[in-house]
C-alpha positions as CSV (number, residue, x, y, z in Angstrom):
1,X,11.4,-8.2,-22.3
2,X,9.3,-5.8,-19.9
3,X,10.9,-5.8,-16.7
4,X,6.8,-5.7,-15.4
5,X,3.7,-7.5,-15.6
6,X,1.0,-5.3,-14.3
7,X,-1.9,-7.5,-13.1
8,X,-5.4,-5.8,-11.9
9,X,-7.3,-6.6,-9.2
10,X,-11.4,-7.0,-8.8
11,X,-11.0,-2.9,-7.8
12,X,-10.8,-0.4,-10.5
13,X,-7.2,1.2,-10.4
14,X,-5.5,-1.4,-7.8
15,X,-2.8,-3.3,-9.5
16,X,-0.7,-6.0,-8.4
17,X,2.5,-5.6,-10.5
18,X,5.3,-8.5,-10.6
19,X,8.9,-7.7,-11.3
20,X,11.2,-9.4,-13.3
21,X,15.2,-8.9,-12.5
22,X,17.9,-9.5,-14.9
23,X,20.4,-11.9,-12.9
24,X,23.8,-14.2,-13.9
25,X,26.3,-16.1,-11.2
26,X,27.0,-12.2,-9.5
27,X,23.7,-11.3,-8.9
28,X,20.6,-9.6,-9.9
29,X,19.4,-5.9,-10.9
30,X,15.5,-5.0,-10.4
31,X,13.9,-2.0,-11.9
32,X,11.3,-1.2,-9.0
33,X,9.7,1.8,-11.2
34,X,9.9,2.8,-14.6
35,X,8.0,5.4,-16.1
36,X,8.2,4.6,-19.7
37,X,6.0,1.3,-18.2
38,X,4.3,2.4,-15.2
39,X,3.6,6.1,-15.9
40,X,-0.1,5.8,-17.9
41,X,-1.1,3.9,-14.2
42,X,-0.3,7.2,-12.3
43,X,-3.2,9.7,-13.8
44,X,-0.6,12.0,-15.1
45,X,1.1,12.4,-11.7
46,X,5.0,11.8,-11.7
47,X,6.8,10.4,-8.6
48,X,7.4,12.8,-5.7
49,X,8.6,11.1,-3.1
50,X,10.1,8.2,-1.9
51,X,10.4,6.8,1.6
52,X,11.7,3.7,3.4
53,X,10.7,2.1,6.7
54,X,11.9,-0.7,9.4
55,X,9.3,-2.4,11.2
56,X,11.3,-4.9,13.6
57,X,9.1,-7.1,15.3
58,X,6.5,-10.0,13.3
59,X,3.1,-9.7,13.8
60,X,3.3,-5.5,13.6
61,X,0.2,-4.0,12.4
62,X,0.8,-0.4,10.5
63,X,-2.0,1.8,8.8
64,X,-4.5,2.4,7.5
65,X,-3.3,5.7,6.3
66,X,-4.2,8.0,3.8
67,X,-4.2,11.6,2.4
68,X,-7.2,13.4,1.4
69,X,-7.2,15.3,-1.6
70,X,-6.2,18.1,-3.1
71,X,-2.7,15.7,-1.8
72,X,-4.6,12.2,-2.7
73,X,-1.8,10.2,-3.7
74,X,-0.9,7.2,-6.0
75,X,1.7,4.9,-3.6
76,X,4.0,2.1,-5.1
77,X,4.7,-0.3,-2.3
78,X,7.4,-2.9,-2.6
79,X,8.6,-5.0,0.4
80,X,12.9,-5.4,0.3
81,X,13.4,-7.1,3.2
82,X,11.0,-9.9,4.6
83,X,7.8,-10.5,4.4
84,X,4.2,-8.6,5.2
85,X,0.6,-8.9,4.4
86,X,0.1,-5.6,2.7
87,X,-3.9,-4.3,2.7
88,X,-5.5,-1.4,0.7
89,X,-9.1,-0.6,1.7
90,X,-11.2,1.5,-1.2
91,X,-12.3,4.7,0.5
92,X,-13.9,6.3,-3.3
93,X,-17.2,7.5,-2.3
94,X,-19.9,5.7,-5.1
95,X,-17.0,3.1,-5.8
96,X,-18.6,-0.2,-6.1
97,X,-15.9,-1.5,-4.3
98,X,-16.4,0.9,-1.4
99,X,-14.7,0.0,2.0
100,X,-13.8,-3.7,0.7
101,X,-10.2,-4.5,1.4
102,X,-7.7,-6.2,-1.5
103,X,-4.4,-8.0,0.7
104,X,-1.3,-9.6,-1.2
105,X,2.0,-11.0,0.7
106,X,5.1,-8.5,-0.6
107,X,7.8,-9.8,0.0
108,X,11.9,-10.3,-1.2
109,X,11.6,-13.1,-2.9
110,X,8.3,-13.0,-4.8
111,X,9.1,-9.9,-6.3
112,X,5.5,-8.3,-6.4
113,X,4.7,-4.7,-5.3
114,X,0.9,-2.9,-4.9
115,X,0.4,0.2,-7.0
116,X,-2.3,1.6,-4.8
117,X,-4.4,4.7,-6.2
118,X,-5.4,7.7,-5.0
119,X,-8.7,7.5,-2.6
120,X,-7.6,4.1,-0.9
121,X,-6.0,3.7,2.8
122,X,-3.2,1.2,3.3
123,X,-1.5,-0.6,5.5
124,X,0.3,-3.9,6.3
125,X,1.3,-6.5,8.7
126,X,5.0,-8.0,9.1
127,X,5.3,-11.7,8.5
128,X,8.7,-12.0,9.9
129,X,10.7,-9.9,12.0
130,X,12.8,-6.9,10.3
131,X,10.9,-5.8,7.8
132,X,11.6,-3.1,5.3
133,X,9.5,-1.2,2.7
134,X,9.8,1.1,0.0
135,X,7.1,3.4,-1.0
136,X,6.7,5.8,-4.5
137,X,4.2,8.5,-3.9
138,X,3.2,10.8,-6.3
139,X,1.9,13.1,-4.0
140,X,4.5,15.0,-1.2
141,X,3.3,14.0,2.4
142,X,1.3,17.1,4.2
143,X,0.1,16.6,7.8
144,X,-2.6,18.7,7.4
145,X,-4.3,16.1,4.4
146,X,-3.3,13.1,6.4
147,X,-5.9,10.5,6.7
148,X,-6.3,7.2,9.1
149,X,-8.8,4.0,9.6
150,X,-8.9,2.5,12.4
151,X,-7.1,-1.3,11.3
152,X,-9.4,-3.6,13.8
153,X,-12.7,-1.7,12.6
154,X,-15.1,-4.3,13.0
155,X,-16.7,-2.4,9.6
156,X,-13.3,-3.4,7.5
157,X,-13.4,-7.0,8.1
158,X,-9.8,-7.0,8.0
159,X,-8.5,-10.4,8.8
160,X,-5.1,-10.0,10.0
161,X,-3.5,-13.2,9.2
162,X,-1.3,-13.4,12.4
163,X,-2.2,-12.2,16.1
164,X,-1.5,-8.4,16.3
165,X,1.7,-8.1,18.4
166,X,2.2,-3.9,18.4
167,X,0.6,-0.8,17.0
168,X,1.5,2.6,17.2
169,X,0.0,4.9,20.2
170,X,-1.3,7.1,17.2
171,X,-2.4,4.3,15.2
172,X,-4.4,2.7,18.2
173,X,-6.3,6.0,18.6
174,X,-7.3,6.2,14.8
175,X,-11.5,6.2,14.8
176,X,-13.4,3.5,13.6
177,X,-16.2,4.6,10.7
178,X,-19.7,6.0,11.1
179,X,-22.7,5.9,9.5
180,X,-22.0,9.1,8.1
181,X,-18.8,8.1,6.4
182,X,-19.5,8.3,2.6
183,X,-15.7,8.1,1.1
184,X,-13.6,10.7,-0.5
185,X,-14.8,12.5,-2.6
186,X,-11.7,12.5,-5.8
């Protein structure tokens, strides 16, 4: 039995992938990446870096962040504690998905994660308080190729399924698009 079942989405490259644990009466174990499974989906890229984050109080609106290339990477984002409405917006210049939005609810008990490709933003909102993710990048993070969207750009559409109740300072100040934004370029 495949420990996955990778399901696309209506944008090229976006998949939704749903987990399947082995469990008895002690427990369970969950395989949250394998390559043997998941490595085709990664363009060739291996899995560089791996980071975890807290986000304490419901309602918390983080992203949309990015990293333009050469460091465009592929994230695998898995929620492990709680619940959030997890968004990637396509940012592929002459994608005909371009700057449409795909959402799914991560959370610990539906056992789903969002393998999002290079050339989209992302970003999330916490359904419940003390929330924790875990991301697999295939790309290292570099400040100087980091990315941002502005999460209420009237231009997204984003529908943030709760009121927002805290942003980052530096999120807050991320610019909304213009005219002249035409994507990135892969």
């Amino acid at each position: 039995m495949s420990r996955f079942t990778i399901q696309p989405t209506p944008m090229v490259g976006l998949y939704e992938l749903l987990r399947h644990p082995l469990g008895d009466e002690r427990g369970f174990l969950e395989r949250l990446f394998c390559q043997e499974t998941l490595g085709s989906l990664l363009s060739g890229k291996s899995i560089r870096q791996v980071n975890h984050t807290l986000t304490r109080k419901e309602g918390a609106v983080r992203g949309l962040h990015f990293q333009y290339p050469p460091h465009a990477e592929t994230k695998i984002v898995t929620c492990i504690k709680g619940r959030v409405w997890d968004v990637a917006v396509d940012l592929r210049q002459g994608s005909p998905t371009f700057l449409q939005h795909q959402a799914l609810v991560l959370s610990e008990e539906n056992l789903r994660s969002f393998l999002i490709p290079e050339g989209f933003a992302h970003g999330f909102q916490t359904l419940t308080p003390d929330c924790e993710m875990l991301y697999l990048h295939t790309a290292d993070y570099q400040s100087g190729a980091e990315g941002a969207l502005n999460a209420l750009d009237p231009q997204l559409a984003i529908a943030w399924p709760q009121p927002i109740t805290e942003r980052s300072a530096r999120d807050q100040k991320h610019p909304m698009l213009t005219q002249d934004f035409l994507g990135i370029t892969l």
